[in-house]
Every structure is written in C-alpha cells, then in structure tokens.
N, C-alpha and C positions, 0 to 999 in steps of 0.2 A: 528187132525192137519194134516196138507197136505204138503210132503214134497219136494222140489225144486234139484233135483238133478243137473240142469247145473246152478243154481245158489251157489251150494256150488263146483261145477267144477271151477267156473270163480271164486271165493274168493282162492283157492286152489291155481290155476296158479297166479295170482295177487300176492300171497305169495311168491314163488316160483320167480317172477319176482324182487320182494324187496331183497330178500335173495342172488340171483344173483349178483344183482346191488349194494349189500353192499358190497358183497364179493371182487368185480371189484372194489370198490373205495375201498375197505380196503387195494388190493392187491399194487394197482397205486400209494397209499398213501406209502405203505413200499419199492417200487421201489424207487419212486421219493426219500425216506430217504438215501437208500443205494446207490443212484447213487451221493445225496449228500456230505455221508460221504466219499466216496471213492474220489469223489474231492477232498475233504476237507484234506484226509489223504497223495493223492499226492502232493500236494500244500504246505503244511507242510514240505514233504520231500525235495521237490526241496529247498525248504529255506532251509532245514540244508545241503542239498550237497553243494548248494550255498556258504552257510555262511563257510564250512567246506573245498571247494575250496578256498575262500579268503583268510581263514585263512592258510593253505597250502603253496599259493601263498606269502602272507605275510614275512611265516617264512624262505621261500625259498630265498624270496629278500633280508633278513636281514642275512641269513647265507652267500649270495654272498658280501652281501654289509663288510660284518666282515673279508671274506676273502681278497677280494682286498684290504682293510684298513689293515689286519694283512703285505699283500705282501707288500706293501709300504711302511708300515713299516720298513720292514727289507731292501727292498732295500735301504731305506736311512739310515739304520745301517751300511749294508754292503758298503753305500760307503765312509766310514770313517776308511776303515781296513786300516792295515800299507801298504798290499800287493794287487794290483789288478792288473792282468797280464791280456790284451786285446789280447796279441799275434799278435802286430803290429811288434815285431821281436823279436829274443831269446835271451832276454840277459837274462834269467833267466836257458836256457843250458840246456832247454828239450831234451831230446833224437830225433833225426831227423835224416834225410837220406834214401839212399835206406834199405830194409831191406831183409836176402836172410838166415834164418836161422831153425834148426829143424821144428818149429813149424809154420812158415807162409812168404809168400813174398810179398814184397811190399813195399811200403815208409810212411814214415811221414813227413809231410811238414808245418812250417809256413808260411803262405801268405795271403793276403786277410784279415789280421786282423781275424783268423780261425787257429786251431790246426786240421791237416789234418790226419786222418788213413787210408793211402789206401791200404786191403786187397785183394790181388790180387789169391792168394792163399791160402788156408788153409790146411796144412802138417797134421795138428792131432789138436783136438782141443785144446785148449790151453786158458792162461791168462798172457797179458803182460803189462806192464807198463813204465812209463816214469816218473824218482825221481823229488819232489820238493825241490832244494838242500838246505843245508845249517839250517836246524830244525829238526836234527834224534835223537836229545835228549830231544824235547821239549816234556812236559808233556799236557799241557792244552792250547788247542787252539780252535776256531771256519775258518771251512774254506766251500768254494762250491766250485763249478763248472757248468755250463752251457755245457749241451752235445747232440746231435742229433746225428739217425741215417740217412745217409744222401742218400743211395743205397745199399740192402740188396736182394742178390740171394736167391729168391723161397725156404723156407727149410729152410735157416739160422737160428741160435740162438743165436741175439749176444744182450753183452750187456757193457753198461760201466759206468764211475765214478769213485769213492774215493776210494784210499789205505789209512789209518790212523793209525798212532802208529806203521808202519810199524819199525822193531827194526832194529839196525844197523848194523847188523850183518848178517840181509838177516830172510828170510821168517824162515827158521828152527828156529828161537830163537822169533818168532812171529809175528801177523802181522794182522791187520781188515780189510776186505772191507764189501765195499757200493756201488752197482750195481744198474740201471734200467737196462729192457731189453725192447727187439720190441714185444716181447710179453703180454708187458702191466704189469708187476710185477716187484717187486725189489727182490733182494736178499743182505743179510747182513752173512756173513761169518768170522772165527776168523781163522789162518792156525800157525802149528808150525810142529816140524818134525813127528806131530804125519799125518798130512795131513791135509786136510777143514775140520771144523766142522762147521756145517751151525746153525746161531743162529735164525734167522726168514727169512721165503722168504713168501712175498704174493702180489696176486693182489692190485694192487690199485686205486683208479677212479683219483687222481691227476695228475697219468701219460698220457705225451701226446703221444701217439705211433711213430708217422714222423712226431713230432715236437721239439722244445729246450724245453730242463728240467731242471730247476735247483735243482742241490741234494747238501745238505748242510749235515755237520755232525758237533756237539757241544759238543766238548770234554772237561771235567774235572772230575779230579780224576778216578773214576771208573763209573760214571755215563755218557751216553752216548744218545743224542737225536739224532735222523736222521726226516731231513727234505725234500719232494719235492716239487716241486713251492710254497715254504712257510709254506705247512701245514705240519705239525707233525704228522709221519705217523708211530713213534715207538718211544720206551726208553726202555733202558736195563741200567745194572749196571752188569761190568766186567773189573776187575781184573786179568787178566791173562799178560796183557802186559799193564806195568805204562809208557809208554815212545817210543815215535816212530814218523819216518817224515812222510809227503804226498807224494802221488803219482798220478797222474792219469793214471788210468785202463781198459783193454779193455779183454771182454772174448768172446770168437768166438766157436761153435764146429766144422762148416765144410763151405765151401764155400766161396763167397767174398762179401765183403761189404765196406762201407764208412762211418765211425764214425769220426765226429766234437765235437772237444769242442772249449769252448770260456769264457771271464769274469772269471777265475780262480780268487779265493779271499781268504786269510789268514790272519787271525787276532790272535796271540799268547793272552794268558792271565794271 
C-alpha cells in the first residue's frame, strides 16, 4: 500500500479549520448570550429603580398631601379659640416701649398688625419675655404663636416662642419654655430656683430658618405635646409645675437682631 502524505496534510488542516470554526461560533454563540443576559438584567433593574422611584415619589406626595390636610386642620381649630391676638393694637397690655436695661437695649412695638423686638444691643445674653395676662392659674390650655426672625447680626443666636405654666410667683417657683431658633432647632426647657434644665433640644426639618413658624404647645395635666407648623415634633409628661400663664419669649446670646411675632392664640380647656 502506498502512502499519501499531503493527502492526510490537507485532511489534517481541514480538521483543524472545522475545530476552529466551531470554536468561533461556539465562542459568538456565548457572547451573544451574555451580552443578552446583561441587557436583560439591566432592563430589569431600571423597572425596579423605576417602579421603586414612583413608589418613593408616591409616598412622598401622600405624606405632603397629610400634612397640609393635618395644617388645615388645625388652623380651622385654631380659629375658634376664645383668644386670637393679631396685634392690630394692645389691648391685651403686652410689654412695650423703649427698653434700656441689664441685659439688652432697644424697643418693642405693636404696629403693622406685628409684635415688634428691636434688639439693638445685647448687654449679656439673656431671656426676656412679655406676660399673657389674666391665666397664671390656669391648668390646661392649648395656645401658639406665630414668630419670625426678621434681621439677625452675623454670630447671633437667637431664638423665640412660648413661656407655659410659667407660675405666679416668677420663674423661681417654675416655669416651661418652648423656643425655635435661626439655627434651625427648637429647644424645650423647665427653670425653677434650681436654674434651666433642658428637657429636649433638637434639629428639625419643620423649621423655617427666615421664615413665620407657628409653635403650638398643648397642655393637660402633666402631659404635654409641642407643635411646629402643625407637625408634632415631641410629648413629654411632667409634673413639676401643675399651673401657670403664657408668655411670649425671646433668647439672644450677643448682638442685634429683629424677632416678630403675630396670630397669638389661647384656648383654655
């Protein structure tokens, strides 16, 4: 027998050409899969970021939509109190005039339908207030106020709102406040002769920084809810002072500024 040596060359390469040529479609076959599935996998997630946006989106518009419905609320609560002071004039015998003493100069003025604090100076820093008369024995009430900072020197740290339960006899026999400040947090403090003891102070996203706030407080018994623009932003139960008037409050540590209030509301219970 006679053997063909470039005939089993060319059957050899031929081989060699199929083996190739499977390998190249086998390879282009599992390309083309993975470049599938990796479509297929982002495709997939764009729908759940999607669906998980909307859904976001959704609850975002129902927690606004709860809120402005809770605020409306209350304002058409609040406007059936016995008391709503606009400060179209004093006959309610806020504290006013010039002011030239220890702790700060300057004036308070009603005008404009506007409770005016012009701190002109700051002596030391300090906390001053102006009585709501005629309720230093009352136990249970709901009251707010409406307060902006209105022009605050570089530095300042002021802040203002509600005095409650304040007792009658002056701060040493006890007394709560209820502060925002321009630095975006409230503070809630109880003061007797022992000094402040601060019961909560924290940031909060309801505050508007140099806008009107309204900060409510809802007093009964020893239970006590604090509110700003509507939402309920704490509750405590305390017992230390059963009985005391309102005030509205202003705390400065150094420098001048311009705090407003307005819409002052008292509802006994």
């Amino acid at each position: 027998m006679e053997n063909n040596p470039t005939a089993d060359k060319k059957g050899f390469l031929q081989n060699d050409r199929r083996l190739v040529c499977s390998l190249l479609v086998f390879y282009g076959l599992c390309l083309i899969g993975l470049i599938a599935v990796t479509f297929r996998w982002l495709n997939n997630k764009n729908q759940i970021l999607s669906a998980n946006h909307t859904a976001t989106a959704e609850i975002i518009a129902t927690q606004r939509a709860q809120t402005t419905a809770t605020a409306s609320a209350r304002t058409t609560e609040q406007a059936q109190y016995e008391l709503i002071e606009h400060f179209d004039t004093n006959v309610n015998r806020w504290m006013s005039g010039a002011q030239n003493n220890d702790y700060w100069t300057g004036k308070a003025t009603i005008k404009d339908g506007v409770y005016l604090w012009d701190i002109t100076e700051t002596k030391q820093g300090f906390i001053y207030w102006a009585d709501f008369p005629g309720n230093e024995y009352i136990k249970n009430y709901d009251t707010y106020v409406d307060t902006k900072f209105a022009e605050i020197q570089s530095g300042t740290r002021a802040c203002s709102g509600l005095i409650f339960r304040k007792a009658p006899l002056g701060w040493d026999t006890g007394g709560y406040s209820f502060l925002v400040c321009n630095a975006g947090y409230f503070d809630i403090q109880y003061h007797n002769i022992d000094g402040w003891q601060r019961i909560d102070a924290q940031y909060h996203s309801s505050i508007r920084t140099f806008d009107w706030n309204r900060i409510e407080v809802l007093v009964k018994g020893a239970h006590f809810i604090f509110l700003i623009n509507s939402q309920v932003v704490y509750e405590t139960d305390d017992d230390r002072q059963p009985a005391g008037g309102v005030a509205l409050a202003v705390d400065v540590d150094k420098g001048t500024t311009q705090i407003l209030f307005d819409n002052f509301g008292y509802q006994s219970r």
